[in-house]
C-alpha positions as CSV (number, residue, x, y, z in Angstrom):
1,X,-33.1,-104.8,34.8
2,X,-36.4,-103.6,36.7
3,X,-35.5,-106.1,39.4
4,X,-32.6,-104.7,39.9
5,X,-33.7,-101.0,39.7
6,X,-36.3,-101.6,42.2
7,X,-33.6,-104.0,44.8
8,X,-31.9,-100.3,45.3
9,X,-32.8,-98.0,48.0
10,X,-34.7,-94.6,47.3
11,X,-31.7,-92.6,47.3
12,X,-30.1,-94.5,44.5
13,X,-32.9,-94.6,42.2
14,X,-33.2,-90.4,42.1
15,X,-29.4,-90.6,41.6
16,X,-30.3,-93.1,38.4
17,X,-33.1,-90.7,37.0
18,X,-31.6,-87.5,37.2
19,X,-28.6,-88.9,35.5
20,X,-30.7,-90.5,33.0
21,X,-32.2,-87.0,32.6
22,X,-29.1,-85.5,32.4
23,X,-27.9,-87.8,29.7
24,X,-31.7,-87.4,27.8
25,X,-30.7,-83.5,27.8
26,X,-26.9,-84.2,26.5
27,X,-27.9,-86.6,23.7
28,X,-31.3,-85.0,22.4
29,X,-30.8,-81.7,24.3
30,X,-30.4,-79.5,20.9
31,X,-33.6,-81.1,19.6
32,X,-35.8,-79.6,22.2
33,X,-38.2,-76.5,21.6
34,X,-35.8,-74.0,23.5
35,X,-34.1,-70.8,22.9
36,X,-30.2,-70.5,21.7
37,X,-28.8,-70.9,25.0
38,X,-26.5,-67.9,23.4
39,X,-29.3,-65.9,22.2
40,X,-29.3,-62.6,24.7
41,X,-32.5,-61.3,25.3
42,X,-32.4,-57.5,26.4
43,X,-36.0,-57.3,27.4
44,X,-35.5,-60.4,30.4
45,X,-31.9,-59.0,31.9
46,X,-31.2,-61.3,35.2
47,X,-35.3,-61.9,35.5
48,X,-36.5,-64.5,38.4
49,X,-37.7,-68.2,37.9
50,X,-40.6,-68.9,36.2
51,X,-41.0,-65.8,34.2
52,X,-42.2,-65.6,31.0
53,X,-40.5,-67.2,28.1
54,X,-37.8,-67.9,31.0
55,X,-38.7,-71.0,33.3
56,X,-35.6,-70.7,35.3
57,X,-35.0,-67.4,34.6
58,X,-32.4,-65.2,32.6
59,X,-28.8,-64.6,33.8
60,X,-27.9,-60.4,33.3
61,X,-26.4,-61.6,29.9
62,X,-30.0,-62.5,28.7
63,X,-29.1,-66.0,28.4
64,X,-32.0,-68.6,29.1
65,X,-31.0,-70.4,32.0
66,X,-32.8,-73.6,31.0
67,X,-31.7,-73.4,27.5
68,X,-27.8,-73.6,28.8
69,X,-28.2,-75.9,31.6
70,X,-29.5,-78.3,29.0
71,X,-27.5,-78.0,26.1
72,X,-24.5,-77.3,28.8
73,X,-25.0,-81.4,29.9
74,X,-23.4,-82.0,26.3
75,X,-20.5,-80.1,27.1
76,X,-20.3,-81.1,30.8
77,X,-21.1,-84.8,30.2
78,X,-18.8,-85.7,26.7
79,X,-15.7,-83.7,28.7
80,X,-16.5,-86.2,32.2
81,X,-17.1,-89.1,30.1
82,X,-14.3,-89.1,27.6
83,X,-12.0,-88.4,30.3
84,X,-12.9,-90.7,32.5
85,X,-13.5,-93.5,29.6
86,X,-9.9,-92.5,28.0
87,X,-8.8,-92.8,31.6
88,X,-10.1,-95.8,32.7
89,X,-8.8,-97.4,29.9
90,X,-5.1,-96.6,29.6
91,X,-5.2,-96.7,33.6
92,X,-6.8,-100.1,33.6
93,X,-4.5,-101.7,30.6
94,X,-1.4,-100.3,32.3
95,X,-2.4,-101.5,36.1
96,X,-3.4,-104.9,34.9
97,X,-0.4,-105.7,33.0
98,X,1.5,-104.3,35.8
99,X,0.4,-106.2,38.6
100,X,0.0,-109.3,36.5
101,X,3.6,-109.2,35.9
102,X,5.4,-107.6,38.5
103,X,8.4,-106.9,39.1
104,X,10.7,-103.9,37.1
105,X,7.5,-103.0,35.4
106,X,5.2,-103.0,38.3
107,X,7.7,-101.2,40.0
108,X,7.8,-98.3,37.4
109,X,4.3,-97.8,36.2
110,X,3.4,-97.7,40.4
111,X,5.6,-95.5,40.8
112,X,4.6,-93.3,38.0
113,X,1.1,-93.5,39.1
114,X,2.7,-92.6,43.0
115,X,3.9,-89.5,41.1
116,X,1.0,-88.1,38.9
117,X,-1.2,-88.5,42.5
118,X,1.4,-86.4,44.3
119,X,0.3,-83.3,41.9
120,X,-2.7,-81.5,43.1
121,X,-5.1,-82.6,40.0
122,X,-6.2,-79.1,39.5
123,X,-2.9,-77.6,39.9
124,X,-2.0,-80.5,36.8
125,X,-5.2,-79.7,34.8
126,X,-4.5,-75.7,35.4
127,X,-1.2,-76.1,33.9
128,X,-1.6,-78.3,31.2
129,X,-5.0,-76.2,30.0
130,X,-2.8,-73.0,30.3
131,X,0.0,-73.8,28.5
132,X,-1.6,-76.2,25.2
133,X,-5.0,-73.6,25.6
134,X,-3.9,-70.4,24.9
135,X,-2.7,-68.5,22.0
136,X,0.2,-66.9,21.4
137,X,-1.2,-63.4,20.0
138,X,-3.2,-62.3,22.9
139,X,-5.8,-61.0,20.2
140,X,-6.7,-64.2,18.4
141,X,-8.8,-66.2,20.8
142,X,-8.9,-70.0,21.3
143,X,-11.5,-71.6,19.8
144,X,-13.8,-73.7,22.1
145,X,-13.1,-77.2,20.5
146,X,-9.1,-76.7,20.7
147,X,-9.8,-76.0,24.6
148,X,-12.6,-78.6,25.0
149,X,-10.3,-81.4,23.7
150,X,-6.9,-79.8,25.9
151,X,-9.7,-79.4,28.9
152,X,-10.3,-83.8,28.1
153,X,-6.5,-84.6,27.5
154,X,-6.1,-82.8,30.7
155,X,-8.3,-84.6,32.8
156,X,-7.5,-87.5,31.3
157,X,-4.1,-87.7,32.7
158,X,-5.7,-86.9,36.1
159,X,-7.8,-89.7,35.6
160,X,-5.5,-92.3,34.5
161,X,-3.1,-92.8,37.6
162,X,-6.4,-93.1,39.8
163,X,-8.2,-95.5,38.1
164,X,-5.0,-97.4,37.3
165,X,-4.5,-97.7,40.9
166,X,-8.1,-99.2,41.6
167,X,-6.8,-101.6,38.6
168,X,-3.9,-102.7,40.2
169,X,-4.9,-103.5,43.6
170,X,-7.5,-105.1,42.1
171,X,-5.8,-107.5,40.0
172,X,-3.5,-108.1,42.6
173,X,-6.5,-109.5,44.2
174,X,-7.7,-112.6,41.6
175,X,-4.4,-113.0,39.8
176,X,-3.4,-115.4,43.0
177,X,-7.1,-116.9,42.8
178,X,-7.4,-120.9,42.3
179,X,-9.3,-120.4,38.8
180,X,-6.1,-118.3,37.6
181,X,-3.2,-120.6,39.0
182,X,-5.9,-124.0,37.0
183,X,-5.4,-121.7,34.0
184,X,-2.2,-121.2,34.0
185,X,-1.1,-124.8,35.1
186,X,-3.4,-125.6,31.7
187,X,-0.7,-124.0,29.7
188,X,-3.4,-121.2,29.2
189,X,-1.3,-117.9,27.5
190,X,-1.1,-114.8,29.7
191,X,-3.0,-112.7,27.3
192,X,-5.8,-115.4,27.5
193,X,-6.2,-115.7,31.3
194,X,-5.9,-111.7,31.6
195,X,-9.1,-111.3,28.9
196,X,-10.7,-114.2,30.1
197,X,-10.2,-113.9,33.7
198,X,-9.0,-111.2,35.0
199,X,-10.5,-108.1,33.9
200,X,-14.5,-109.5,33.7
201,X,-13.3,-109.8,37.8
202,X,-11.6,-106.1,37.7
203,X,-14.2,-104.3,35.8
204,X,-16.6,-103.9,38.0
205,X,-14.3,-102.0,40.6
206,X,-13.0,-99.6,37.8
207,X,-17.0,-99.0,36.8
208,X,-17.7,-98.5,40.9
209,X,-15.2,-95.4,41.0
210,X,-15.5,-94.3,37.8
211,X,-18.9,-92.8,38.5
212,X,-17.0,-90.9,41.3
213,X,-14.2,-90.1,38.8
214,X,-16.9,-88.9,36.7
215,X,-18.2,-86.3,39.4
216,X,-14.4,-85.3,40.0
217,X,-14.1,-83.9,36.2
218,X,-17.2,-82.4,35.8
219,X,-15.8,-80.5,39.3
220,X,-12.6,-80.0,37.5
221,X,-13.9,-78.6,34.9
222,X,-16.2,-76.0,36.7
223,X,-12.9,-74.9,38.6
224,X,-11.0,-74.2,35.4
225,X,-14.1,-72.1,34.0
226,X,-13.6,-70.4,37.5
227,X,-9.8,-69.6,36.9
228,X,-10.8,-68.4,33.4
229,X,-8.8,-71.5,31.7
230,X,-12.1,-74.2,30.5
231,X,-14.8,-73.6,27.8
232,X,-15.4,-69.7,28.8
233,X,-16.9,-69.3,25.7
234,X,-19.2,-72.5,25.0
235,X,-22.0,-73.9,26.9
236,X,-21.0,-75.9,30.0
237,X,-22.0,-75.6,33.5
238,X,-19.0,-74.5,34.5
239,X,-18.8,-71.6,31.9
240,X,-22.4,-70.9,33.4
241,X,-21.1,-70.2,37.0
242,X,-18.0,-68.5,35.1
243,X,-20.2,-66.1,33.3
244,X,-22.4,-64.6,36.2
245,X,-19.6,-65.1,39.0
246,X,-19.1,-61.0,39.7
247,X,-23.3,-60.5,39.4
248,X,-24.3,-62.5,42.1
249,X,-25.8,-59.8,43.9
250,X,-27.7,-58.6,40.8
251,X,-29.2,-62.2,39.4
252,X,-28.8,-64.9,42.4
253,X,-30.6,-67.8,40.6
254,X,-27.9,-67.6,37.8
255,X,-25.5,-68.6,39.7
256,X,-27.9,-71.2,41.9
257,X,-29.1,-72.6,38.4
258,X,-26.3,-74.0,36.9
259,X,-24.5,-74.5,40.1
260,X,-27.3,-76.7,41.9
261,X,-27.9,-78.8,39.0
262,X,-24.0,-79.1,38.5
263,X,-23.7,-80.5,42.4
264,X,-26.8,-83.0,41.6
265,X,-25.3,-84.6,39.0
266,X,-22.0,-84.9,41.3
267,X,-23.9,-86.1,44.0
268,X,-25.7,-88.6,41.7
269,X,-22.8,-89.8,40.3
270,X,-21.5,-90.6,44.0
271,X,-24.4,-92.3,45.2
272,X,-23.7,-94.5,42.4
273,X,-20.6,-95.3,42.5
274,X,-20.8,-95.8,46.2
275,X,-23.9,-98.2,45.4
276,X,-22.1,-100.0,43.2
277,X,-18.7,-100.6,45.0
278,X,-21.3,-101.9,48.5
279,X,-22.7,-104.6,45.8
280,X,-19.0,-105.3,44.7
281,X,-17.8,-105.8,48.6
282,X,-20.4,-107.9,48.9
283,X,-20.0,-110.5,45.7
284,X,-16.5,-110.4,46.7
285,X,-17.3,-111.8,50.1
286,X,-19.1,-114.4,48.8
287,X,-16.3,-115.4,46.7
């Protein structure tokens, strides 16, 4: 592992650190010696970086920027990772099976993944989130795990005709391969040479762009904060930049906070993926 940590280029291993960090903060995040990242405090309204008691500062709710940014991960992270992981897999399951058998039911799930891609994703997020999110007595609100979990269904079905597509034209790539055609003229089952052969030789392209997957959603769901449809009332980075959206002339850095460490972790999570998918063209060559 240190081998290969120290074979990557500079620019890959800060994109391994900080999401390493960022992960440190969603899993043990609540443990650390910080404020309630709700707590308002009246006497440090929209103060500056490093003031007291406020490293990054306070947005003009009173909210500790630090405290939010990393409990916020939790949020941010589980809502990218389940949706990407819940894509992936139904993506992945329908894309192999699809191009390993062809014919009527390639046909139909490639054209059903053709379709889903035609819809803007946010436009498909937006209206899923505002139709299952929202209550139908204006004066009860949502609660933020109902919207969390229709904010993940969501993006999961935004997620799944992508990576299904990187699923199918990759198993359309080994399923004509020697090793396959030895297996099957072995009498080997389908299920067998799928598990055993095909997707350990698929995986890795699904894990390549599903680190850029994962820096779509966490996108995603800062845009649906935006248009007043994600986790307004929780902790995420995206209800961050929701929250001090109109005071932006007032407190700056409350906006800059949650927004630069939100465009790190997407940039992070490209650098990846893009590292990743250079090694993958490259074992495929030799191949």
């Amino acid at each position: 592992m240190r081998n290969k940590f120290r074979a990557m280029d500079w620019f890959t291993r800060v994109s391994v650190l900080w999401l390493l960090l960022m992960a440190f903060f969603a899993v043990f995040g609540r443990l650390l010696p910080l404020p309630d990242p709700l707590f308002s405090d009246f006497e440090g309204l929209g103060v500056g970086l490093f003031s007291p008691g406020h490293i990054l500062g306070a947005d003009t709710n009173g909210y500790d920027l630090l405290a939010n940014v990393v409990v916020g991960a939790q949020t941010s992270l589980l809502i990218a990772l389940v949706s990407v992981g819940l894509g992936g897999l139904i993506g992945a399951v329908l894309g192999i099976i699809a191009a390993y058998r062809r014919g009527r039911l390639d046909y139909f799930v490639n054209t059903t993944f053709n379709i889903f891609l035609s819809i803007p994703n946010l436009v498909l997020g937006l209206a899923l989130v505002a139709v299952l999110a929202t209550s139908s007595d204006p004066s009860i609100p949502v609660s933020v795990t109902r919207r969390t979990v229709v904010i993940i269904i969501s993006l999961t079905i935004v997620i799944i005709p992508i990576l299904g597509r990187i699923a199918r034209g990759a198993t359309l790539t080994w399923v004509n391969r020697e090793f396959v055609i030895a297996a099957r003229s072995m009498g080997m089952k389908d299920k067998d040479i799928i598990v055993r052969h095909i997707v350990p030789n698929v995986l890795p392209a699904i894990y390549a762009v599903g680190f850029l997957a994962i820096g779509v959603v966490i996108v995603a769901e800062g845009a649906l904060s935006l248009l007043g449809v994600g986790v307004i009332d929780g902790v995420s980075w995206g209800a961050m930049i929701a929250r001090v959206a109109g005071d932006y002339e007032f407190a700056p850095h409350s906006l800059y906070v949650p927004a630069t460490v939100l465009a790190l972790t997407v940039i992070s999570c490209n650098q990846v993926g893009d590292y990743m998918r250079s090694r993958l063209d490259s074992r495929e060559g030799k191949i």
